[in-house]
Backbone as a chain_set.jsonl record, in Angstrom:
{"seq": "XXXXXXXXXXXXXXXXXXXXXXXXXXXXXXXXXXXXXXXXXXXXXXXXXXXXXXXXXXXXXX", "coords": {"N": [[51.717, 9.761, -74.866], [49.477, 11.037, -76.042], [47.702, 11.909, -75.314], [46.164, 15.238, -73.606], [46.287, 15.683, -70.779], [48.272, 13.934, -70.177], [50.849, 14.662, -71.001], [52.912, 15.366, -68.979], [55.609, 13.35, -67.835], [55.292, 12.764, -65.459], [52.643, 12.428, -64.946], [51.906, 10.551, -66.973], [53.373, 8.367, -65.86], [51.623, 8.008, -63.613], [49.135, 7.27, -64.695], [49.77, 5.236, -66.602], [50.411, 3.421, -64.025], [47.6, 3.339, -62.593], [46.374, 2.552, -64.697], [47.642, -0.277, -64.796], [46.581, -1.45, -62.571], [43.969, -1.671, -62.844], [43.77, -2.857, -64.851], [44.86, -5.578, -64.74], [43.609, -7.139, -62.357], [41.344, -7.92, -64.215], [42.401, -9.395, -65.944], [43.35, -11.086, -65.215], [40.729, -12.572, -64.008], [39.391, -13.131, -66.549], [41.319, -15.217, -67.361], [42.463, -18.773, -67.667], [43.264, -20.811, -64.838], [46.948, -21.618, -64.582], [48.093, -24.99, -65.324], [48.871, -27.7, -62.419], [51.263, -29.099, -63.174], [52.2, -27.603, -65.12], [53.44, -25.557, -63.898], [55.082, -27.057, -61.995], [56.898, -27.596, -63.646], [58.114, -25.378, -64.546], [58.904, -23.52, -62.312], [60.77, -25.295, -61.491], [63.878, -25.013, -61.406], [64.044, -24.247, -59.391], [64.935, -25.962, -57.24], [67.009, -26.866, -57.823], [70.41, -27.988, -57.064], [73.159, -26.229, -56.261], [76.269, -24.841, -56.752], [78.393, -22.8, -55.673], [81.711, -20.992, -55.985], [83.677, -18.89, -53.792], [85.336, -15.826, -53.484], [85.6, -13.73, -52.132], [84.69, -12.878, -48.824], [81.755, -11.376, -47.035], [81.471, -11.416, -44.316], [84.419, -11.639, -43.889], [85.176, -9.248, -43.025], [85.903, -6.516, -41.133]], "CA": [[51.541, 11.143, -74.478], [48.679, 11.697, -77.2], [46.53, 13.313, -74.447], [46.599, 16.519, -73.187], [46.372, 14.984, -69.592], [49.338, 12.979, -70.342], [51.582, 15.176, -71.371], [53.658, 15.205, -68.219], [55.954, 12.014, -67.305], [54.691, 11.995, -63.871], [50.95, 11.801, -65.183], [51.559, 9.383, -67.842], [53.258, 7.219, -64.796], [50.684, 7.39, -62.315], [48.214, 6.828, -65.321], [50.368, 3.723, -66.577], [50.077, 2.567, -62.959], [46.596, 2.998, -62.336], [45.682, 1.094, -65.815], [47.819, -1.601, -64.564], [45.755, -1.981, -61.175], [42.728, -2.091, -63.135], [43.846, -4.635, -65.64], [45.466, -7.197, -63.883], [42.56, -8.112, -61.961], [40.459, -8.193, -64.756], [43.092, -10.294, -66.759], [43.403, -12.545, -64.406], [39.832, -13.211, -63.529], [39.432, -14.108, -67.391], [42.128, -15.84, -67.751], [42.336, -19.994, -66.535], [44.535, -21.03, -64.041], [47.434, -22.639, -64.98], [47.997, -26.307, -64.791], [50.011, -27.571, -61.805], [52.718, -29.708, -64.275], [53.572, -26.446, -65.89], [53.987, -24.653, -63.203], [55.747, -27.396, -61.185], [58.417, -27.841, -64.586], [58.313, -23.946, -64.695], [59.592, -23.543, -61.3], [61.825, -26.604, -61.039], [65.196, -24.864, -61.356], [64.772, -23.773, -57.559], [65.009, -27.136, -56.497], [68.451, -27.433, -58.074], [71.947, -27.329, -55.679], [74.171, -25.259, -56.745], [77.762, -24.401, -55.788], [79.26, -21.096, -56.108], [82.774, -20.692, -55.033], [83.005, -17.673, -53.282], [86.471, -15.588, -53.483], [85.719, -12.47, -50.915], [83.059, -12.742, -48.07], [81.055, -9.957, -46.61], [81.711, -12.031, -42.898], [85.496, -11.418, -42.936], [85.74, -7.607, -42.708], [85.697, -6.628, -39.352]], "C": [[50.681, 11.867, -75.509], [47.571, 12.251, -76.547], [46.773, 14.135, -73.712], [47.259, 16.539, -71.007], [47.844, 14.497, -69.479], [50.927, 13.212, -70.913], [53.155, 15.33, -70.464], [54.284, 13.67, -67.832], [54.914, 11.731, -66.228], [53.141, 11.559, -64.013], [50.934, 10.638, -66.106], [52.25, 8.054, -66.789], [52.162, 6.762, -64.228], [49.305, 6.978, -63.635], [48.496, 5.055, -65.712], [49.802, 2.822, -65.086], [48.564, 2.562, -62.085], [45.706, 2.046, -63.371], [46.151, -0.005, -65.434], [47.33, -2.044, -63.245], [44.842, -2.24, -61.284], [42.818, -3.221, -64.189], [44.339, -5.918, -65.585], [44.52, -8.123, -63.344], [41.569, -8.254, -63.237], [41.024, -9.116, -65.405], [42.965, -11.603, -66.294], [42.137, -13.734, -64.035], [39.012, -13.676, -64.99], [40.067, -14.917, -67.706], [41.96, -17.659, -67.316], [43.642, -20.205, -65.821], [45.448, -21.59, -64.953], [47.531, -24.032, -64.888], [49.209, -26.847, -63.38], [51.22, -28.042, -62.316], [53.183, -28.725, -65.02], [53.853, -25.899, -65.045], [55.251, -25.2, -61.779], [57.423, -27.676, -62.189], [58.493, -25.886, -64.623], [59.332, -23.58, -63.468], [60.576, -24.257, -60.698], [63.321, -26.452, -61.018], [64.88, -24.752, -60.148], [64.891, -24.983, -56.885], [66.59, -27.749, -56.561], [69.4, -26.797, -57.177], [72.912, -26.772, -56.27], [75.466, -24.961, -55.61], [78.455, -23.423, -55.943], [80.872, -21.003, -55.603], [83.26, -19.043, -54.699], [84.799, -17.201, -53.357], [86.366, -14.774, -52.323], [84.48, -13.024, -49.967], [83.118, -11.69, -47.51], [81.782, -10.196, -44.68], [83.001, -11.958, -42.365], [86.474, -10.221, -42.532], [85.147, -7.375, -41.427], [85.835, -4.518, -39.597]], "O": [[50.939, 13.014, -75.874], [46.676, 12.92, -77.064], [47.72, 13.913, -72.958], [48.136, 17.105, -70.354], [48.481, 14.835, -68.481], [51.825, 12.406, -71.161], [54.255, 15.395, -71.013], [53.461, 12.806, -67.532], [54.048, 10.862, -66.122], [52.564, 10.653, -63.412], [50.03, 9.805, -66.038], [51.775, 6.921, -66.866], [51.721, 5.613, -64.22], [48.448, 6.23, -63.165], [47.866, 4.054, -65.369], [49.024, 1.868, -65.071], [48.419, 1.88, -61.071], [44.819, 1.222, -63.147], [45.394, -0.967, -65.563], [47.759, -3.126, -62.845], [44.284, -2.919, -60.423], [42.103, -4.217, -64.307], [44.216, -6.958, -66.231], [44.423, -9.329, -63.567], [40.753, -9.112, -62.901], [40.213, -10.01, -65.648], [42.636, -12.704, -66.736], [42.209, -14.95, -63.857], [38.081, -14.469, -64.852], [39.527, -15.672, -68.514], [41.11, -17.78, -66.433], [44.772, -19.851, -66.158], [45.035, -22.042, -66.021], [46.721, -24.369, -64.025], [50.34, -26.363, -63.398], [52.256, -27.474, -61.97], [54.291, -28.751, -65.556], [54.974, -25.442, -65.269], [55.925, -24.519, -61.007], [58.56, -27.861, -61.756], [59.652, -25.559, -64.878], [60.518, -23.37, -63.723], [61.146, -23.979, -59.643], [64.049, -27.397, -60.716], [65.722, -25.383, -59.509], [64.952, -24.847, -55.663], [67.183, -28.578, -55.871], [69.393, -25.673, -56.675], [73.455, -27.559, -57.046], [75.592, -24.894, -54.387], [79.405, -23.605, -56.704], [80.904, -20.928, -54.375], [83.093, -18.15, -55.529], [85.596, -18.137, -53.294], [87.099, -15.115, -51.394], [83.459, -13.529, -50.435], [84.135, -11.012, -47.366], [82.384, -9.344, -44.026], [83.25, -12.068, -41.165], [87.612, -10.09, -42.082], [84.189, -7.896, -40.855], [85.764, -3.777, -38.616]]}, "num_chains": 1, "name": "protein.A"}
């Protein structure tokens, strides 16, 4: 909030969120892809089964 502009939350939001619409794509389009082996060990918990045991359900209130 060191500019006069910016002095208000709501302007230093919508400012925040217009710098981050302009620097994402630019980040990105220097950046290199990733490789697919990190991103297939990166993502590899969703492949795991899991068991939850459930005490209440939503399905038996009527």
């Amino acid at each position: 909030m060191f500019l006069k502009f910016i002095k208000s939350p709501i302007n230093a939001g919508a400012a925040a969120m217009i710098i981050g619409l302009i620097a994402v794509p630019i980040v990105s389009a220097v950046t290199r892809k990733p490789e697919d082996a990190f991103l297939n060990d990166l993502f590899s918990s969703y492949e795991q089964k899991v068991t939850v045991r459930r005490a209440h359900s939503l399905e038996d209130e009527d």
